[in-house]
C-alpha positions, 0 to 999 in steps of 0.5 A: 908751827914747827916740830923738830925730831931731835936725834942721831938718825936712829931707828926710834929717831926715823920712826918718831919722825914718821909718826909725826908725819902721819899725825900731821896728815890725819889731823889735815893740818899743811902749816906745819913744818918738820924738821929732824936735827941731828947735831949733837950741839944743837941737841943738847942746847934744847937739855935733851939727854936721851933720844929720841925727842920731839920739840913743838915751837922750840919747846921739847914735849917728851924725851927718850921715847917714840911717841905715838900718833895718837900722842903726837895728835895730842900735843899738836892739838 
């Protein structure tokens, strides 16, 4: 599984990526990659308008917002 934070490097970027981090680890779960993609290009290939967003396995889960762990838990699961 893959999971790539999709955004500039903001703040609300970082923080969703460290939530993702933290969902990961309380889930016990090593197979899962991050990874954070800052080209705009790439971005918008994936339809995202606003950020951050969080894509699983190429597929974007929520857009303009920082999810929580216990939302991130919820995807992953």
């Amino acid at each position: 599984m893959t999971i790539k934070i999709l955004g500039s490097g903001c703040p609300n970027c970082l923080k969703l990526e460290a939530n993702a981090k933290e969902a990961i680890e309380n889930l016990g779960l090593e197979d899962i990659k991050i990874e954070h993609v800052t080209d705009i290009s790439e971005i918008i290939n994936f339809g995202v308008m606003s950020v951050p967003a969080i894509a699983i396995d190429e597929t974007v889960k929520s857009a303009g917002r920082v999810l929580t762990v216990d939302e991130i838990k919820d995807l992953i699961n």
